[in-house]
C-alpha positions, -999 to 999 in steps of 0.1 A, spaced: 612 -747 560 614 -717 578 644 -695 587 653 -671 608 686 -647 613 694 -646 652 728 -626 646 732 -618 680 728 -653 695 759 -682 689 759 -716 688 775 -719 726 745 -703 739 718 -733 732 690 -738 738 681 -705 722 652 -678 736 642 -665 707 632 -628 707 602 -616 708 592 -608 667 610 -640 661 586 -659 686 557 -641 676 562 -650 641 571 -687 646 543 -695 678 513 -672 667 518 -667 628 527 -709 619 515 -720 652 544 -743 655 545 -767 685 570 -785 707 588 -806 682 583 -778 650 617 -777 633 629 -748 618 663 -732 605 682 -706 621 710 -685 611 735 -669 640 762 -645 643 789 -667 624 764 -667 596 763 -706 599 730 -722 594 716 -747 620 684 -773 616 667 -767 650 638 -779 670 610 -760 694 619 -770 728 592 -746 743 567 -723 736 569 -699 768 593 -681 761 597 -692 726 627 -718 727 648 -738 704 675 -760 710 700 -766 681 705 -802 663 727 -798 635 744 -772 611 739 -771 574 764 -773 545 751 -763 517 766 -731 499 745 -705 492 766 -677 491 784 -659 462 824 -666 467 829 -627 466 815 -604 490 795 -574 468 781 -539 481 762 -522 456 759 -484 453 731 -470 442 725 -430 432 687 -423 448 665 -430 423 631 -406 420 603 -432 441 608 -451 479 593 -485 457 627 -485 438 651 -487 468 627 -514 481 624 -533 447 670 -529 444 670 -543 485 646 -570 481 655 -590 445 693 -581 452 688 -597 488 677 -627 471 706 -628 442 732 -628 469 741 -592 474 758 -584 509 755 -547 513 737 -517 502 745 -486 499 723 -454 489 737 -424 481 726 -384 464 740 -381 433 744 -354 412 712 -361 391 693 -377 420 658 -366 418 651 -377 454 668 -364 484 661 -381 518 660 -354 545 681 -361 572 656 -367 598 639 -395 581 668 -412 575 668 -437 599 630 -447 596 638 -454 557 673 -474 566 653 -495 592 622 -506 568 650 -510 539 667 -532 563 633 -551 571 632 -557 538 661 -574 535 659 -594 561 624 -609 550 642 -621 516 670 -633 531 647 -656 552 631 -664 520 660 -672 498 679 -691 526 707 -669 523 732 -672 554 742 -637 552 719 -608 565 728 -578 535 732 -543 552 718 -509 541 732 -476 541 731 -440 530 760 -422 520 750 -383 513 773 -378 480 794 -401 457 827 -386 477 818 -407 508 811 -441 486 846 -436 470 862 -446 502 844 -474 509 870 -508 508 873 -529 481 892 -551 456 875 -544 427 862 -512 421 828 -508 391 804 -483 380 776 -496 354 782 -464 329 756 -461 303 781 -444 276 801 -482 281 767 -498 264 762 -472 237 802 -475 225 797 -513 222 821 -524 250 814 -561 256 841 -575 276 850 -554 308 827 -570 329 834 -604 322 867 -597 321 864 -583 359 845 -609 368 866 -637 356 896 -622 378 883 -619 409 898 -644 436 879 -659 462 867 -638 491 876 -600 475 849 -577 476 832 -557 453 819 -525 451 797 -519 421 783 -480 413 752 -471 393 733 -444 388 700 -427 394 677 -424 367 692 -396 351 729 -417 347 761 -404 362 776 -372 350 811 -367 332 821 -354 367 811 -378 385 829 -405 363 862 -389 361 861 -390 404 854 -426 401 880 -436 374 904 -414 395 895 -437 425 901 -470 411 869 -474 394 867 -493 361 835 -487 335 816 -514 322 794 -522 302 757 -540 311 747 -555 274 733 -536 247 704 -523 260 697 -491 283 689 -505 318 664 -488 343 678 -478 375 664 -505 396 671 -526 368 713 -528 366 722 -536 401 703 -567 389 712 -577 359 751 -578 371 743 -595 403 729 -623 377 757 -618 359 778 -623 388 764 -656 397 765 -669 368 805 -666 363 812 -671 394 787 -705 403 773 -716 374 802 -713 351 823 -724 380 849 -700 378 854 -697 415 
């Protein structure tokens, strides 16, 4: 069934004029009718079964929320050095959308190949943010991810969180197996995490030693050497799977 994110309408404000891309989606796109039903999510990230009321304007009226969990127990923003093609931030915004991430951040690091001028910043957030809101309507998440740039590693070090990790390549090659899981499996419901990797050139020494001064732990992401676009993935996977399907949260 389809959804839709309304995250500036509530539930007190039913029955619900959609706006305008929502409505043009839903009455020209499907062709729904009076009587369609349809899933929205609003501004308490609550889920709702709902039902077309109208068609001009475009208007729903709400029957009933839903229960089911789809969200990862933690709240994780990953941080992502720029890698070298606009496909890759696309690729990281879209897949991590759909394995439960909850913010994205983009940021120049020392061996980014790709530097976003300043003017086009905005126009690259706001398609990036498109983006995530399409697989968040696909994946029937209940959380709409954010995404942001940050212009060098120093801003992403003050960004909030409990538990602090930067994928480091070097982790991999010295056969260290355990931190992740380890820092997984200690995480308390409801922390956030901020997890750090880097373009496609890695991270330097530098730039390690700032983040290990900041709280940051390495890990390790297997055996193998992980393409950029690649890592924010695999531990997102990883995530879930400590955390939901080995029910450690």
């Amino acid at each position: 069934m389809q959804r839709y994110f309304l995250p500036e309408q509530t539930a007190t404000d039913t029955p619900l004029v959609l706006p305008a891309t929502v409505a043009h989606h839903l009455v020209t796109v499907l062709r729904a009718q009076v009587g369609t039903a349809v899933e929205v999510v609003l501004a308490d990230h609550q889920a709702y079964q709902a039902e077309v009321v109208a068609l001009t304007p475009a208007t729903i009226t709400l029957r009933a929320p839903l229960t089911s969990q789809v969200e990862l127990p933690v709240t994780v923003t990953l941080a992502c050095g720029l890698p070298k093609t606009k496909e890759k931030p696309e690729l990281i915004v879209q897949k991590g959308t759909e394995l439960g991430a909850h913010h994205f951040i983009f940021f120049e690091s020392e061996r980014s190949v790709s530097h976003w001028d300043t003017k086009k910043v905005a126009k690259k957030l706001d398609r990036l943010q498109k983006i995530a809101l399409g697989a968040a309507e696909q994946s029937h998440r209940t959380w709409l991810p954010t995404v942001e740039y940050r212009p060098n590693l120093a801003a992403v070090l003050q960004e909030p969180a409990d538990q602090r990790l930067v994928a480091w390549e070097e982790s991999a090659k010295q056969g260290e197996a355990a931190a992740l899981t380890q820092s997984l499996t200690s995480l308390q419901a409801g922390q956030r995490i901020l997890a750090l990797f880097g373009p496609e050139g890695g991270l330097t020494s530098q730039e390690v030693a700032a983040m290990t001064a900041a709280g940051f732990q390495a890990v390790g992401l297997g055996p193998r050497i992980l393409r950029t676009e690649t890592a924010p993935l695999y531990f997102l996977a990883a995530t879930s799977y400590q955390l939901e399907l080995q029910g450690n949260l």
